[in-house]
PyMOL commands that place a pseudoatom at each C-alpha (Angstrom):
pseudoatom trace, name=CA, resn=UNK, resi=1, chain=A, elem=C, hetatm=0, pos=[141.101, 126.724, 82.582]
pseudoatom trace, name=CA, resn=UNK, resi=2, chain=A, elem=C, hetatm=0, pos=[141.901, 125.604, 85.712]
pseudoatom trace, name=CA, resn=UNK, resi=3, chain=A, elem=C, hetatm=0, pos=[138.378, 125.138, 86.994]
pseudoatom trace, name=CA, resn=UNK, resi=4, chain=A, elem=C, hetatm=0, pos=[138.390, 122.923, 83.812]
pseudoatom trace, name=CA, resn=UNK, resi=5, chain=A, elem=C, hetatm=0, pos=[141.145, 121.230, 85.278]
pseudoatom trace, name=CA, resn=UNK, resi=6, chain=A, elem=C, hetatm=0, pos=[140.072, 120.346, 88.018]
pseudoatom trace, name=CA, resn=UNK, resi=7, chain=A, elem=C, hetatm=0, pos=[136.844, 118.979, 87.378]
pseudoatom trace, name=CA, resn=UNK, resi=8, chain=A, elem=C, hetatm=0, pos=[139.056, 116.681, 85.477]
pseudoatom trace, name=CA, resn=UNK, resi=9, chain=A, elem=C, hetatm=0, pos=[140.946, 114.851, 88.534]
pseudoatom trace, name=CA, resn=UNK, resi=10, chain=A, elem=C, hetatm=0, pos=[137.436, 115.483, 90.106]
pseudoatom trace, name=CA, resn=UNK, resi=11, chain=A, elem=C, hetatm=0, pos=[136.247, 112.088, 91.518]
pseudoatom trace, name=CA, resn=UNK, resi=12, chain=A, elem=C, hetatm=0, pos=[133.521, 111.005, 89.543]
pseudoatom trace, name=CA, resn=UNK, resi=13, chain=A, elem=C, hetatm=0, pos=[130.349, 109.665, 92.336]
pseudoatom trace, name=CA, resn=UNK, resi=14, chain=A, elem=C, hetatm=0, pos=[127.273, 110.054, 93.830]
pseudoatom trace, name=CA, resn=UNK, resi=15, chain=A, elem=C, hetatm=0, pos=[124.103, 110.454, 91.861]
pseudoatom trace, name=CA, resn=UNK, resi=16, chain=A, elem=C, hetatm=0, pos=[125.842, 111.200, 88.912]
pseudoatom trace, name=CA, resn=UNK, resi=17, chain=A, elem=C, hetatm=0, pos=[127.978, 108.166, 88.566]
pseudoatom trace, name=CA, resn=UNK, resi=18, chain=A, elem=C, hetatm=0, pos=[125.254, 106.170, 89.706]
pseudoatom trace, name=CA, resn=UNK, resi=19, chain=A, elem=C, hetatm=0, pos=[123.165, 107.082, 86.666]
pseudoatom trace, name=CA, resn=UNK, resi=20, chain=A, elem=C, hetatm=0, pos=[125.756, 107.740, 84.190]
pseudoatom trace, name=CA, resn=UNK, resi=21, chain=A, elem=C, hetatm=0, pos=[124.620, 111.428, 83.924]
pseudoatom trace, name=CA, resn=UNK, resi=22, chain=A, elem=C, hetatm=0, pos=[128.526, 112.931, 84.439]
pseudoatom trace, name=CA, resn=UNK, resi=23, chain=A, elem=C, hetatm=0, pos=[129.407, 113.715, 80.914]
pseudoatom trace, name=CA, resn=UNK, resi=24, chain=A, elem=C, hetatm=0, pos=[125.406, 114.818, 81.025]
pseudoatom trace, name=CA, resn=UNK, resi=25, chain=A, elem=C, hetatm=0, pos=[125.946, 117.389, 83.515]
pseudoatom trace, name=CA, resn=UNK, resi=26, chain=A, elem=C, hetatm=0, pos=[129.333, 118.655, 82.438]
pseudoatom trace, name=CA, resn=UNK, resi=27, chain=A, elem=C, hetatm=0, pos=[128.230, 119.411, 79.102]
pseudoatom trace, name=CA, resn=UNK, resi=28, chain=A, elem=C, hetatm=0, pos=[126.117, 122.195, 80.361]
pseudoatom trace, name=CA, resn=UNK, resi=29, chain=A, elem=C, hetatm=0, pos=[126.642, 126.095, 80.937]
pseudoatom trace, name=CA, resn=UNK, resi=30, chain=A, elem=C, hetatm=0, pos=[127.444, 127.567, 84.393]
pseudoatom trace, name=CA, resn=UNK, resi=31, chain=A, elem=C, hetatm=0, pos=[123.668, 128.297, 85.063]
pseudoatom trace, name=CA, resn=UNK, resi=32, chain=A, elem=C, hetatm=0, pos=[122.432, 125.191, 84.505]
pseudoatom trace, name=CA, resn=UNK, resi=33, chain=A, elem=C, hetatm=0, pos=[124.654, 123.265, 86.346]
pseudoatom trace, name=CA, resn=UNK, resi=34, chain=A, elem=C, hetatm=0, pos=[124.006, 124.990, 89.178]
pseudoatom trace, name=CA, resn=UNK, resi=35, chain=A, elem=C, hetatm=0, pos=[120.002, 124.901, 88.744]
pseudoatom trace, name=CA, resn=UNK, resi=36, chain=A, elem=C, hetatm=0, pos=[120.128, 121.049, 88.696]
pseudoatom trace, name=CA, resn=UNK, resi=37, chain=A, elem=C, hetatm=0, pos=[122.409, 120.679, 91.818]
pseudoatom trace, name=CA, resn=UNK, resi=38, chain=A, elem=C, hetatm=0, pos=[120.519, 123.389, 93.621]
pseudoatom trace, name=CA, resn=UNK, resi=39, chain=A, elem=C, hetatm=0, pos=[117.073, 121.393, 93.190]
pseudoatom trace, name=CA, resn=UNK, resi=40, chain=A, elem=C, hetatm=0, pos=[118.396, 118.459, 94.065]
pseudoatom trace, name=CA, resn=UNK, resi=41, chain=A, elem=C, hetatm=0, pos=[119.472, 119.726, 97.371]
pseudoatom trace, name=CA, resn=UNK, resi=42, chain=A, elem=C, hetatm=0, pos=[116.299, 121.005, 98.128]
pseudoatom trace, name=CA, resn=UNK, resi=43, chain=A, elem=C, hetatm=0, pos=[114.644, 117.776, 96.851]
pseudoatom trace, name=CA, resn=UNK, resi=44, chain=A, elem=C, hetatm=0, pos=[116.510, 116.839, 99.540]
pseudoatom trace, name=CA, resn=UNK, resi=45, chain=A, elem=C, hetatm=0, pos=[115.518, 119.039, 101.775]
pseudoatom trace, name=CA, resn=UNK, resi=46, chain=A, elem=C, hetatm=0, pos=[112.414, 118.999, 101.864]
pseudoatom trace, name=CA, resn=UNK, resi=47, chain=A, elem=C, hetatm=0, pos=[111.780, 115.471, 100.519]
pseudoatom trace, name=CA, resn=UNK, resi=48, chain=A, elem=C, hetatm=0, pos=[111.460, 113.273, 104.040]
pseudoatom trace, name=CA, resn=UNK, resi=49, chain=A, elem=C, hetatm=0, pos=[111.101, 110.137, 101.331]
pseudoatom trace, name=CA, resn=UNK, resi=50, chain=A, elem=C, hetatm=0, pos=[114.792, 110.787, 99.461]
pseudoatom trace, name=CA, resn=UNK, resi=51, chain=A, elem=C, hetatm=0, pos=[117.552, 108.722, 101.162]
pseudoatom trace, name=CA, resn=UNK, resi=52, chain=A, elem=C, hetatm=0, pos=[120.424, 111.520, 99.505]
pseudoatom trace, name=CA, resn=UNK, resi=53, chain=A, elem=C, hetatm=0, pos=[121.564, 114.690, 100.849]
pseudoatom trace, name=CA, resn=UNK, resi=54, chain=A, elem=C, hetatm=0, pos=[123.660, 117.613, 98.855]
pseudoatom trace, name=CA, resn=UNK, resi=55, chain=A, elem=C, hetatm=0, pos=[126.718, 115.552, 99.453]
pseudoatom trace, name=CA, resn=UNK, resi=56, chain=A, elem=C, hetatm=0, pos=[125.275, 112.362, 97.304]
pseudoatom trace, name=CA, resn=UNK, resi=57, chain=A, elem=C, hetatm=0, pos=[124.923, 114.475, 94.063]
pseudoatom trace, name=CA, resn=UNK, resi=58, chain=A, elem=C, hetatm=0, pos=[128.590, 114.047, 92.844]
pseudoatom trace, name=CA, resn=UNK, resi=59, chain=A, elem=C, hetatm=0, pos=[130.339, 112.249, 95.299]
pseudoatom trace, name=CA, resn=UNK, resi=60, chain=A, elem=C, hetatm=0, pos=[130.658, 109.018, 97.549]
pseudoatom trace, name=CA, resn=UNK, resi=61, chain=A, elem=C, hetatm=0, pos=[129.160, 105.505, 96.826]
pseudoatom trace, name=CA, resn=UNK, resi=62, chain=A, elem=C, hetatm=0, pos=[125.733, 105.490, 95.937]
pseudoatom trace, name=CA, resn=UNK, resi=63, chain=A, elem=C, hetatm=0, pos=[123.793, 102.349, 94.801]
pseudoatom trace, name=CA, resn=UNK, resi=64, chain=A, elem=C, hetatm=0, pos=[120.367, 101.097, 94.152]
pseudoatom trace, name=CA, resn=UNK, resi=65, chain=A, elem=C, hetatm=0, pos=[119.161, 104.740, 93.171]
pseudoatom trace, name=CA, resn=UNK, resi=66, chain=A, elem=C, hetatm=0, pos=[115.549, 103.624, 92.048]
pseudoatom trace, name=CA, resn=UNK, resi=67, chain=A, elem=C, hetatm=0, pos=[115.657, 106.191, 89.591]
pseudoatom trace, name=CA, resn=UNK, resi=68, chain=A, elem=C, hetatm=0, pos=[116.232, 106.195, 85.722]
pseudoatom trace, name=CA, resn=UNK, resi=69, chain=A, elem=C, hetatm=0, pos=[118.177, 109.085, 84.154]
pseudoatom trace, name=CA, resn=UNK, resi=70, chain=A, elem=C, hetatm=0, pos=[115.291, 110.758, 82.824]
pseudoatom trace, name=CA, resn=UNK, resi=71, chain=A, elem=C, hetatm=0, pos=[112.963, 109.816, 86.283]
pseudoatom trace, name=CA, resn=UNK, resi=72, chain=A, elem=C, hetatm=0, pos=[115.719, 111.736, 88.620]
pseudoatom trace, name=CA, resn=UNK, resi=73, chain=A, elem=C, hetatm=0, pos=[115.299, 114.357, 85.717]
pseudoatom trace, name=CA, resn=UNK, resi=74, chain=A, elem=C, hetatm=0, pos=[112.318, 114.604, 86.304]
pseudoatom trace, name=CA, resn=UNK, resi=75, chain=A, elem=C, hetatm=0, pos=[112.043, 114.352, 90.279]
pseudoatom trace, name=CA, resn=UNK, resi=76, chain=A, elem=C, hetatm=0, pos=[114.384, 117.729, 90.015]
pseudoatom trace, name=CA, resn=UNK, resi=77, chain=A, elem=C, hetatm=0, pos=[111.535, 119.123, 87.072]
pseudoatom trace, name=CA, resn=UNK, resi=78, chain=A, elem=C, hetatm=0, pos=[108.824, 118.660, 89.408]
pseudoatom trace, name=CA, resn=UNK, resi=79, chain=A, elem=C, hetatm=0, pos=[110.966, 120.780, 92.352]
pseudoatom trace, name=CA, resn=UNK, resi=80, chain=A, elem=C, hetatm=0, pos=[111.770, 123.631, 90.306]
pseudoatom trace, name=CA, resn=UNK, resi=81, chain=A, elem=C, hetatm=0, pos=[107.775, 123.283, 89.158]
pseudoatom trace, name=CA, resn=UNK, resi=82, chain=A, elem=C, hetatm=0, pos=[106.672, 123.628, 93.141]
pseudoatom trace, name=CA, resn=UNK, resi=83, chain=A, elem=C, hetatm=0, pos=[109.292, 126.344, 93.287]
pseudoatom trace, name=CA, resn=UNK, resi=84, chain=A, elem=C, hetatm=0, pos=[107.583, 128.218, 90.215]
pseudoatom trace, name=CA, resn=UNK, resi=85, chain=A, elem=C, hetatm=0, pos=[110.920, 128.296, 88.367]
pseudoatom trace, name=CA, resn=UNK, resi=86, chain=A, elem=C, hetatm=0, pos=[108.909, 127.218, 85.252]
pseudoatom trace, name=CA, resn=UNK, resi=87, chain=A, elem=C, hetatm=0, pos=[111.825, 127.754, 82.726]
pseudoatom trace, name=CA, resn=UNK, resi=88, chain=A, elem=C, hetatm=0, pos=[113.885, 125.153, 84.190]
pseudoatom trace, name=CA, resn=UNK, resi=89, chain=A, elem=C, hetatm=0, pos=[111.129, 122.904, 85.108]
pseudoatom trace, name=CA, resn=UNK, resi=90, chain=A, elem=C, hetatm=0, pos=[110.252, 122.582, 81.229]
pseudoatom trace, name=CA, resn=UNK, resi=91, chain=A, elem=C, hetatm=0, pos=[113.890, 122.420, 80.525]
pseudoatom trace, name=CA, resn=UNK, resi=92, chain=A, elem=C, hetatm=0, pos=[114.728, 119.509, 82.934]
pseudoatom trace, name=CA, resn=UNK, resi=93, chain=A, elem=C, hetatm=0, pos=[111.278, 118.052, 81.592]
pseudoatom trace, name=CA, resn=UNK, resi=94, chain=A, elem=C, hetatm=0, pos=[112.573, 117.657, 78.154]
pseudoatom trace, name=CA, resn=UNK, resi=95, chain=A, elem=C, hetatm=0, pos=[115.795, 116.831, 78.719]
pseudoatom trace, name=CA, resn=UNK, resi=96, chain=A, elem=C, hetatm=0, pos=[114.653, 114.069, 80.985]
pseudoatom trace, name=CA, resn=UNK, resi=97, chain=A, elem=C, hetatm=0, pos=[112.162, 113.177, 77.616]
pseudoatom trace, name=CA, resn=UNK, resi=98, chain=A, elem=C, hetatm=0, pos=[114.746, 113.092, 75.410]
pseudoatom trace, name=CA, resn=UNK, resi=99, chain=A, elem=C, hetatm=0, pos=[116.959, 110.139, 77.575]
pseudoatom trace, name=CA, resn=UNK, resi=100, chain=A, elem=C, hetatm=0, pos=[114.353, 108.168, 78.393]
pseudoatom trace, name=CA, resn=UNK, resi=101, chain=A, elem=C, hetatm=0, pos=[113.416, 104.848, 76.630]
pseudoatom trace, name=CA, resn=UNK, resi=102, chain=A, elem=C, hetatm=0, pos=[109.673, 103.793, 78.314]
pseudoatom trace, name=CA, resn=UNK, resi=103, chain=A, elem=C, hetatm=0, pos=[106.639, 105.433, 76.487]
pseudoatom trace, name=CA, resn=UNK, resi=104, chain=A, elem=C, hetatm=0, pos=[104.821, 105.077, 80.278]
pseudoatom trace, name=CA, resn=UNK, resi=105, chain=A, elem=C, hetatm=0, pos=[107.951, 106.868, 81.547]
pseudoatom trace, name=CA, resn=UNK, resi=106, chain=A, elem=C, hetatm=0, pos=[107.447, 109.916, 78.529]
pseudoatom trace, name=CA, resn=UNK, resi=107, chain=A, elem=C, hetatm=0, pos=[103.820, 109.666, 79.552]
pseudoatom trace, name=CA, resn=UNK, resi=108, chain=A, elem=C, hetatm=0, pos=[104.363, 110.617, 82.811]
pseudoatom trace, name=CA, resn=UNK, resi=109, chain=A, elem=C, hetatm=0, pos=[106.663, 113.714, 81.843]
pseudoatom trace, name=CA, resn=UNK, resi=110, chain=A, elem=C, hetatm=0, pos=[104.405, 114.734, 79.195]
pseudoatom trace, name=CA, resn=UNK, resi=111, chain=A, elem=C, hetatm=0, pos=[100.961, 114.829, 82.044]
pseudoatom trace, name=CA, resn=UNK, resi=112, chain=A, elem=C, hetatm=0, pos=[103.331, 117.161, 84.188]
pseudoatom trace, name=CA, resn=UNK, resi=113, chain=A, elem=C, hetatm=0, pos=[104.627, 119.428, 80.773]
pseudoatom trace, name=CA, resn=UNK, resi=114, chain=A, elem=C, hetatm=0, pos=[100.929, 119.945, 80.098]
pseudoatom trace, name=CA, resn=UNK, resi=115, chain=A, elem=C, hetatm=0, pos=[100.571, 120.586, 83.897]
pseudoatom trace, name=CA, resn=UNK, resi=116, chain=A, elem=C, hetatm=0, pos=[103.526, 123.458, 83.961]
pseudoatom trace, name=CA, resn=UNK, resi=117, chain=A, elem=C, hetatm=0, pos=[101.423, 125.020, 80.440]
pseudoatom trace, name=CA, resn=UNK, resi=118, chain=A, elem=C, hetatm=0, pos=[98.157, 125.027, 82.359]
pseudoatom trace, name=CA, resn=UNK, resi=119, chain=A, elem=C, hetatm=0, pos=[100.357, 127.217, 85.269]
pseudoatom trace, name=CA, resn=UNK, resi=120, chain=A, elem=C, hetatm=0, pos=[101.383, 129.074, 82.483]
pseudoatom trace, name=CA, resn=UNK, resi=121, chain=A, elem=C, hetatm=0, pos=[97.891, 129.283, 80.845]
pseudoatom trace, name=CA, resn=UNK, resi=122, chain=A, elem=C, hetatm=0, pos=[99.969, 129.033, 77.166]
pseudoatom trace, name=CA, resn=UNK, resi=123, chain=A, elem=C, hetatm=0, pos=[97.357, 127.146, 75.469]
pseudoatom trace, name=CA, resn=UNK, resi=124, chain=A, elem=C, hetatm=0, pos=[99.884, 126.294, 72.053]
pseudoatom trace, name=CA, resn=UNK, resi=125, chain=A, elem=C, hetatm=0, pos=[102.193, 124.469, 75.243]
pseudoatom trace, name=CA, resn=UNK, resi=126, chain=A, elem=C, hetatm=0, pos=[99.413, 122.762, 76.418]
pseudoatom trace, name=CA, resn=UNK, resi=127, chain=A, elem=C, hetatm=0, pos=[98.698, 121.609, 73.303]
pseudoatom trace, name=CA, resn=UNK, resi=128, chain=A, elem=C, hetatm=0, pos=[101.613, 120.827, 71.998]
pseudoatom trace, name=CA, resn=UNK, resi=129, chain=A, elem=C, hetatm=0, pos=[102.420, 118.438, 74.494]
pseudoatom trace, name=CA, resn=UNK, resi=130, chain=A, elem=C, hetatm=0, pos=[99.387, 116.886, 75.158]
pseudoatom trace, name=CA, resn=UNK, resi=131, chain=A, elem=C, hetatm=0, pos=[99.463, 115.602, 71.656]
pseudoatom trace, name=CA, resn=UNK, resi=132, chain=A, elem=C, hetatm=0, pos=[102.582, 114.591, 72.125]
pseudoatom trace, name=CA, resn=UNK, resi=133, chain=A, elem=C, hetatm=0, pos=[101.342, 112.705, 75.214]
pseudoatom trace, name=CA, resn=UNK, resi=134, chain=A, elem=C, hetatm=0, pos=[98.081, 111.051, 73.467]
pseudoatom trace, name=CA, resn=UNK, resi=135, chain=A, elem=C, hetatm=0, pos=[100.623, 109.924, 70.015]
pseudoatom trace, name=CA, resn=UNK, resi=136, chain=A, elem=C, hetatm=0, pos=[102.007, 107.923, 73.200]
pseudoatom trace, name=CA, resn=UNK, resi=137, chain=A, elem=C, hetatm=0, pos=[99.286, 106.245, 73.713]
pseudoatom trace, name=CA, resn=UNK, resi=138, chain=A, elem=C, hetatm=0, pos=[98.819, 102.907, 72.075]
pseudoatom trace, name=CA, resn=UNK, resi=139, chain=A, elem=C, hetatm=0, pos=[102.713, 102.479, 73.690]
pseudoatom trace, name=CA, resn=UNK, resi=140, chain=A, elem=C, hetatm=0, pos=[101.901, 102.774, 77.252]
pseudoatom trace, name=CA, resn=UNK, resi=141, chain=A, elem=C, hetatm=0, pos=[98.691, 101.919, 77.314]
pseudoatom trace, name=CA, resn=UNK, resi=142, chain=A, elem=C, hetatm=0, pos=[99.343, 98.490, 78.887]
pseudoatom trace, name=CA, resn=UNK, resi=143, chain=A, elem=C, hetatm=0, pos=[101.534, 99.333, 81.328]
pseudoatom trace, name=CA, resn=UNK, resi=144, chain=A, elem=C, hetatm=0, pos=[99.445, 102.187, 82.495]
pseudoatom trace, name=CA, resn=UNK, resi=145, chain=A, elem=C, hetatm=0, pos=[96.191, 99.888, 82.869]
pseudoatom trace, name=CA, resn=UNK, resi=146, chain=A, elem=C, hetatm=0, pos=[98.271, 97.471, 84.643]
pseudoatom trace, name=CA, resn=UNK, resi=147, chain=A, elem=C, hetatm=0, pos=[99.319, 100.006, 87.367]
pseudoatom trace, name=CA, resn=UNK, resi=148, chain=A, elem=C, hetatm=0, pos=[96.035, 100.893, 87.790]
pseudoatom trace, name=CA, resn=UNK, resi=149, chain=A, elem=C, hetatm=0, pos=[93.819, 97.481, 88.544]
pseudoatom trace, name=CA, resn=UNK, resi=150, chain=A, elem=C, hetatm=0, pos=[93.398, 96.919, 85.553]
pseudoatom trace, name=CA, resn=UNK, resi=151, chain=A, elem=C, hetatm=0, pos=[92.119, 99.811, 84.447]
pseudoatom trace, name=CA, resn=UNK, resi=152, chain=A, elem=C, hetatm=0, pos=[92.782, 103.121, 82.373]
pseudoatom trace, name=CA, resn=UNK, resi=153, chain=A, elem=C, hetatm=0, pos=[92.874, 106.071, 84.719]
pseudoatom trace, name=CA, resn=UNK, resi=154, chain=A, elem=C, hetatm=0, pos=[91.788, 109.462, 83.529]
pseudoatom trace, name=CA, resn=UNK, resi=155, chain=A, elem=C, hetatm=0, pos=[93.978, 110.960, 81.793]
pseudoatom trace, name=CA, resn=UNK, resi=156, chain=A, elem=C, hetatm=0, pos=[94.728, 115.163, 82.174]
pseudoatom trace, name=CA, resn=UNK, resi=157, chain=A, elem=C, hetatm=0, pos=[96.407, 115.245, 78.530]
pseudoatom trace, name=CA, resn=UNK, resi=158, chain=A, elem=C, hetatm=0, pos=[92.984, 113.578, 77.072]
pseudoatom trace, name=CA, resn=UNK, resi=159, chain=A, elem=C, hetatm=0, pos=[90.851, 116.176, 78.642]
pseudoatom trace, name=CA, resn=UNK, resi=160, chain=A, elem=C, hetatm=0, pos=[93.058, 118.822, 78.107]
pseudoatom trace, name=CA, resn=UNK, resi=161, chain=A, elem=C, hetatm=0, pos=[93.149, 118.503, 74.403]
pseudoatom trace, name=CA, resn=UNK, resi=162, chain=A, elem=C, hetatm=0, pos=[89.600, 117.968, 74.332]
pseudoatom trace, name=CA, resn=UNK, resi=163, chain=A, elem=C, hetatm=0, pos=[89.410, 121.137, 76.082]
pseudoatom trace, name=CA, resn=UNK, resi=164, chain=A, elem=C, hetatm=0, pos=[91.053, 123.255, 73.751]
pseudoatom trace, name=CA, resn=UNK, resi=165, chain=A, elem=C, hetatm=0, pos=[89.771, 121.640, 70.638]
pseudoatom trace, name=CA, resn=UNK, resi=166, chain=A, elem=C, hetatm=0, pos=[86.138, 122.877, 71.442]
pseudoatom trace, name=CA, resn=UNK, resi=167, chain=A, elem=C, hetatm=0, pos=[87.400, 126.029, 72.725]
pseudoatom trace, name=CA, resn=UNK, resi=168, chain=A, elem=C, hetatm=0, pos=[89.000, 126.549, 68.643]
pseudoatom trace, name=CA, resn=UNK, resi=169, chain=A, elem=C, hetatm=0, pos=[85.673, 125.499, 67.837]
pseudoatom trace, name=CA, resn=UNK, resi=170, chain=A, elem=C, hetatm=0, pos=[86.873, 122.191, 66.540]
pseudoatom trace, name=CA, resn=UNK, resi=171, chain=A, elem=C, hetatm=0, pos=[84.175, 120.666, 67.323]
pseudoatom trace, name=CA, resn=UNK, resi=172, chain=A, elem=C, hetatm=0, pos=[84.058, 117.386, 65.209]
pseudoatom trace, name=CA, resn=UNK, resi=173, chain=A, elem=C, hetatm=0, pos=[87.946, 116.662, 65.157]
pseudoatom trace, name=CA, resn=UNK, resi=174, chain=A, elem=C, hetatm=0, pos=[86.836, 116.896, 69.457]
pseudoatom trace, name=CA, resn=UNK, resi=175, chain=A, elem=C, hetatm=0, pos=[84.115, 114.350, 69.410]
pseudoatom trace, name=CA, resn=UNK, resi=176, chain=A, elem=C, hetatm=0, pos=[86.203, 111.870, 67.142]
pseudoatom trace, name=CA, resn=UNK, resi=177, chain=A, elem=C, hetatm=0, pos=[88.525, 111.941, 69.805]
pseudoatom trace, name=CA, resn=UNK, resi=178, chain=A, elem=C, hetatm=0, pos=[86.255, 111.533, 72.706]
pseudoatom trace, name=CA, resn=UNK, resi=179, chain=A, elem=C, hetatm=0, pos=[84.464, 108.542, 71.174]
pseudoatom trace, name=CA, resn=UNK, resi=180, chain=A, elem=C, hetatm=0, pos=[87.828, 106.741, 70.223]
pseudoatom trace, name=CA, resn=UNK, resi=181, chain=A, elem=C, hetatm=0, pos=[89.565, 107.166, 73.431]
pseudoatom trace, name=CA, resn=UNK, resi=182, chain=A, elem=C, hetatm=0, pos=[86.374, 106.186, 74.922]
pseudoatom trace, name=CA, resn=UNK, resi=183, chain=A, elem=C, hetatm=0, pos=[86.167, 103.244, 73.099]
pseudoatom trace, name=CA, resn=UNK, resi=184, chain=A, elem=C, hetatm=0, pos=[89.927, 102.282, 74.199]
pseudoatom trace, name=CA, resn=UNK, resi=185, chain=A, elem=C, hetatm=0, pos=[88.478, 102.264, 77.898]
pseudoatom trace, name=CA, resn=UNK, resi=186, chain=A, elem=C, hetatm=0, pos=[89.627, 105.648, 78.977]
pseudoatom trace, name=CA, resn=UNK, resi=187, chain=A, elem=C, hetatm=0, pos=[87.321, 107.563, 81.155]
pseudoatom trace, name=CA, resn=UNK, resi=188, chain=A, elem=C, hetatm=0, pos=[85.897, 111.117, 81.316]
pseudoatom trace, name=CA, resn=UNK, resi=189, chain=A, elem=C, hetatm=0, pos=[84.351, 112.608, 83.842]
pseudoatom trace, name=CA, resn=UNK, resi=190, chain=A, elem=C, hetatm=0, pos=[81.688, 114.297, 81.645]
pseudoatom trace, name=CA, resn=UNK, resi=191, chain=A, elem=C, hetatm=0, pos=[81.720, 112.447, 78.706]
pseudoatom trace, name=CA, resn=UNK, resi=192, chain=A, elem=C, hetatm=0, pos=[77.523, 112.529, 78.100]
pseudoatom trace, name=CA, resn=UNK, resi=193, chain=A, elem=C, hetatm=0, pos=[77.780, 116.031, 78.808]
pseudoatom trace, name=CA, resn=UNK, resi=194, chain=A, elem=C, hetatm=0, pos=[80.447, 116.500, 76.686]
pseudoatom trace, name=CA, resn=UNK, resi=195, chain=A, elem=C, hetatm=0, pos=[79.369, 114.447, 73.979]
pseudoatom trace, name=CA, resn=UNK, resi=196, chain=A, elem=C, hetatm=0, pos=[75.877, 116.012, 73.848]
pseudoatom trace, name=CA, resn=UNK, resi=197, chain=A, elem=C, hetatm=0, pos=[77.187, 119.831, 73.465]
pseudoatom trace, name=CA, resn=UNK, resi=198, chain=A, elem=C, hetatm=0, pos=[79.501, 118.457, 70.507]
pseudoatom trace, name=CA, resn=UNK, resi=199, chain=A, elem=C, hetatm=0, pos=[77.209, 117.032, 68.621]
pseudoatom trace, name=CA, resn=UNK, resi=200, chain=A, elem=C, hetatm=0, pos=[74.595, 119.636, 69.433]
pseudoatom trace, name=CA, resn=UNK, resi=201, chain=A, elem=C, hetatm=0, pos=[77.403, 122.214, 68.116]
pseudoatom trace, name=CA, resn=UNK, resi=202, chain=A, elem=C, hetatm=0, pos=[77.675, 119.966, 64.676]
pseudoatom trace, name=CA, resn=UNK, resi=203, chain=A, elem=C, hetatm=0, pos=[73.947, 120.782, 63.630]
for i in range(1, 203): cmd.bond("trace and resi %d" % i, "trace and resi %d" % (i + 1))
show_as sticks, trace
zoom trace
């Protein structure tokens, strides 16, 4: 009770306010609380490129973060990921999926939940979100081929998935999706390869 108190007359700054993310972080248990502000200290830590230390989580002044709720989100995901502390790197992942509002932004955090399930080797993760990722698609297309040159990059849920499907011996539903993604412009490194051992595995 009184702890609940006093997070009460608690001055609400830092981070937090910044990013409206108070009534966020207050809303979760003991443990997790702790996990986020614990990665975001060593984020900065270790992070020569973040402008915040420990003190800028929840308190002081802080403007012009450069970060979206679910981008810090996922800054602190992709700590806990270097720090193999996989459970809360796929729970700060989804979270941060679940606030954001850019399909380029739930791109992004879908290529590094596919990433964490290829750590893990759990092939119904890695699926599972790379289908997520390549649903996605059509939305963020655009923005992705404008940060790149003008071009689509290659893209790790694409091959992933392609992966897997010929590894269930889904061959067919695998070389539909090679050609079509091909034909939107995206790029694999062994698509003739590829292409020739699935239709080869069709006859």
């Amino acid at each position: 009770m009184i702890g609940k108190v006093f997070r009460i007359f608690q001055e609400r700054g830092g981070v937090l306010k910044t990013l409206d993310l108070w009534d966020w972080y207050e809303g979760l248990d003991h443990k997790r609380q702790k996990a986020v502000k614990y990665y975001f200290s060593l984020k900065s830590i270790k992070n020569l490129n973040f402008p915040y230390r420990s003190k800028h989580f929840d308190s002081g002044e802080v403007q012009n973060v450069g970060y979206t709720k679910a981008t810090f989100l996922g800054s602190l995901a992709q700590v806990a990921l270097l720090e193999g502390d996989y459970s809360i790197a796929e729970w700060l992942y989804l979270e941060a999926l679940s606030l954001s509002q850019s399909a380029y932004e739930k791109h992004l955090i879908l290529n590094d939940l596919v990433m964490l399930s290829q750590k893990l080797k759990d092939f119904e993760r890695m699926e599972r979100y790379a289908t997520m990722d390549l649903e996605l698609f059509e939305e963020y297309a655009e923005e992705l081929r404008e940060k790149n040159g003008g071009q689509l990059p290659q893209i790790n849920s694409y091959e992933v998935l392609l992966y897997l499907l010929e590894r269930k011996g889904e061959k067919e539903k695998a070389l539909h999706l090679l050609e079509n993604f091909s034909l939107k412009g995206v790029p694999h490194p062994y698509y003739e390869q590829l292409r020739e051992r699935l239709i080869g595995g069709l006859s």
